[in-house]
N, C-alpha and C positions, 0 to 999 in steps of 0.2 A: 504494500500500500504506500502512495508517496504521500507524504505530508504537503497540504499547501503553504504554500508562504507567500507574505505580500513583503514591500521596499524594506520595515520596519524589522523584520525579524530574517532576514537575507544576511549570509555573513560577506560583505562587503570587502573584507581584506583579499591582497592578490593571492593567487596559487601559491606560489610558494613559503608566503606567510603564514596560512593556510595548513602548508604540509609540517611548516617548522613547527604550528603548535601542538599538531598529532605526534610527531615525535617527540618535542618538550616533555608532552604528558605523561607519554609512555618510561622514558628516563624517570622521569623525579616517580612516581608511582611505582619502579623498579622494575616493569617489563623488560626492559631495559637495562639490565644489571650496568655496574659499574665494573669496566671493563669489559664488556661486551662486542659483539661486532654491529655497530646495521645493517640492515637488510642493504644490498648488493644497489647501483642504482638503477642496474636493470627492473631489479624488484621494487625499487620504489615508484620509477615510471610508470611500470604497469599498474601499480597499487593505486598512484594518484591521478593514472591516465593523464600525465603531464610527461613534460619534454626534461631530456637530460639537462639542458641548460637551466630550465623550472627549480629542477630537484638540487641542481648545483647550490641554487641560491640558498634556497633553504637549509642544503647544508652550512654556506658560510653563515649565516644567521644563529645557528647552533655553536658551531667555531668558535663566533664572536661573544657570543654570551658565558663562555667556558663550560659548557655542560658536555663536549664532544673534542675532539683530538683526531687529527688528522693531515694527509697531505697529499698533492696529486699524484697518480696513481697508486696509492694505498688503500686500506678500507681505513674507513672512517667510523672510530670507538666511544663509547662512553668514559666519559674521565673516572679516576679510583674515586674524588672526593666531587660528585655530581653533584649533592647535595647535602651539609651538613645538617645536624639534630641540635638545636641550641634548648638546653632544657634551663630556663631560667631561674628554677628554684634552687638549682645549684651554686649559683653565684649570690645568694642573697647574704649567706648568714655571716657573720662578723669574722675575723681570721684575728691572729695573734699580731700587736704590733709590726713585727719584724719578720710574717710572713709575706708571699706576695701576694697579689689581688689575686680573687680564687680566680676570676674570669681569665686568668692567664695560668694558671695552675690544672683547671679544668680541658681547656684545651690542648693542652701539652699531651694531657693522659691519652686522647687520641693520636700521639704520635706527629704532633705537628707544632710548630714553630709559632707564639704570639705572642704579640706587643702593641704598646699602645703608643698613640704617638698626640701631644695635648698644645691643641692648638691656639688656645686662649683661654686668660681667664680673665674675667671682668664684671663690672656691675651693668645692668639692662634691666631696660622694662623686660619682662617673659611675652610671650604669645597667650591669648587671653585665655586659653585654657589651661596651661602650668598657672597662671595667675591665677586663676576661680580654686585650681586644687590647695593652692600655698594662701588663700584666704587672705589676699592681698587687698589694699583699697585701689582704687583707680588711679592707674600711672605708678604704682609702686614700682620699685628695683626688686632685685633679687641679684645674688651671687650666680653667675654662671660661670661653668668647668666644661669647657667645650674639648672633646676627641676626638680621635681618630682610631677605631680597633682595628689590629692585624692576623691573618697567620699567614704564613708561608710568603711574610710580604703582598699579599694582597688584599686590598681594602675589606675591609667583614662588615664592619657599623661606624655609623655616624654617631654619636652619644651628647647629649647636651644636657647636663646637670644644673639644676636650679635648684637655688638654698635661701631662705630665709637673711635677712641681711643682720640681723641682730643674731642669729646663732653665727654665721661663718665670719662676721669679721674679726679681724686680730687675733686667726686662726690660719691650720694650714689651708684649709677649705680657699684659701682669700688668695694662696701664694701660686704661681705659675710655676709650680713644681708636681711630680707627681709626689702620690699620699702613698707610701710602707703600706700595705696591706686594705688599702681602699679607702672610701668612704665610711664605707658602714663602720669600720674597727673606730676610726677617728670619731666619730656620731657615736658610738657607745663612749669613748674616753672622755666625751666632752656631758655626758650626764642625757645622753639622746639613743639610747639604745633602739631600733628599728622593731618592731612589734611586728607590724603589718603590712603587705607591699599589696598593691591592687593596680592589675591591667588593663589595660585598654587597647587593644590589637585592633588596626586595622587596616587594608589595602589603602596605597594614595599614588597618583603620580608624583614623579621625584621632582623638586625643585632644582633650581638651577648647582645650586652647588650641591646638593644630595648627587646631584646626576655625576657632577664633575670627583668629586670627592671618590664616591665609591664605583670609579669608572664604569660607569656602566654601559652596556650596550645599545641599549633601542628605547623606546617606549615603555620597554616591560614596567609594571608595578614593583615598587619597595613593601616591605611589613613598616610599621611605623607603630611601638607599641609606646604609650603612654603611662609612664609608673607611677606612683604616689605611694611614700614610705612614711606610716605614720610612727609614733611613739608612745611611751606613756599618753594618757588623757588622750588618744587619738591625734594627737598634736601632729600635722604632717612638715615634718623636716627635709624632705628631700624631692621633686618633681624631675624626672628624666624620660626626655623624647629620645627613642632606639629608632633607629634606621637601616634598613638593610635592603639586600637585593632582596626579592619575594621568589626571583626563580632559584636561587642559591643555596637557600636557607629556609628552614620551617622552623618552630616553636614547638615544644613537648610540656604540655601541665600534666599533671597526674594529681586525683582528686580522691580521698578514701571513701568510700559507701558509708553511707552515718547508720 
């Protein structure tokens, strides 16, 4: 039976855009293992009933985004790390002064290289939503700790930390240096221990330096998660915009049955 479609619901993108995102899917959902081979482009032609040069495209569209590895006349593979598992509860809890931040501790354990790299820090009005979480009045400042997260030397996340300007000044939180063992550790020692962190996940297109920053390829969508880390009395101390590629990376909560 064919479905009808009118202008509205017609997928408008070219053929080869098209066949990039049937392969995208099939990788990140593991069809597609890591390490893998694709299908020949004999067999892709036929599959998309499109031309070799179609299917070329699409492959460099794949290429460019890093989710595939290849070169002319070779076959063309799925990378080992197509897409990483960031599970965020692991980087929450506090570490020992003179450890390192977990988020570079945690990523090592997979066998890979990270670092951050801190781009600025200064005072700014926030964007009106860190504003309304940090219960700011209108036009308020806030401490911003602006990064850059790595592994393997390739961009991961964009990080943009907002703080209360009466907790972080004439604090390390204030200094353009990075924090021994993070935030959280520094926020417990200063009488601000982290109780409760709440998410906010959602797809956006990338902004101009979100794009430049975590070089990205095309169009594709970022994750863009929104945290608020309260305290005692609910007090919220800490507001952090995550940035990431969305084809790169996914998010892992795990929740217990009550």
């Amino acid at each position: 039976m064919t479905v009808p479609h009118d202008d509205d619901t017609f997928d408008h993108r070219s053929l080869h855009e098209r066949i990039a995102a049937d392969l995208r899917d099939e990788i990140m959902n593991g069809d597609l293992a890591p390490g893998a081979r694709l299908p020949s482009t004999a067999q892709l032609t036929a599959r998309f009933a499109a031309s070799n040069a179609t299917v070329q495209k699409a492959l460099q569209l794949l290429k460019g985004e890093r989710l595939v590895v290849g070169r002319a006349g070779a076959s063309v593979t799925v990378r080992e790390h197509r897409q990483r598992t960031m599970r965020p509860a692991s980087y929450m809890a506090p570490v020992d002064p003179d450890d390192r931040y977990r988020w570079l501790t945690e990523a090592e354990k997979l066998g890979t290289r990270a670092r951050s790299r801190l781009l600025r820090v200064t005072e700014t009005a926030p964007p009106a939503d860190v504003s309304a979480l940090l219960k700011l009045s209108e036009g308020g400042m806030a401490l911003l700790r602006h990064q850059l997260l790595l592994i393997d030397d390739e961009p991961v996340e964009l990080v943009s930390s907002y703080y209360p300007l009466e907790l972080a000044r004439g604090t390390a939180i204030a200094r353009r240096q990075k924090i021994r063992g993070g935030t959280p550790s520094l926020l417990a020692e200063l009488g601000y221990p982290p109780r409760l962190s709440v998410d906010r996940v959602s797809a956006r297109v990338p902004t101009q330096e979100q794009f430049t920053a975590l070089r990205l390829p095309g169009d594709l969508p970022v994750l863009r998660t929104l945290r608020v880390v309260y305290s005692d009395a609910e007090r919220p101390i800490e507001v952090t915009v995550m940035v990431k590629a969305g084809h790169l990376y996914e998010l892992q909560y795990e929740f217990a049955a009550e």
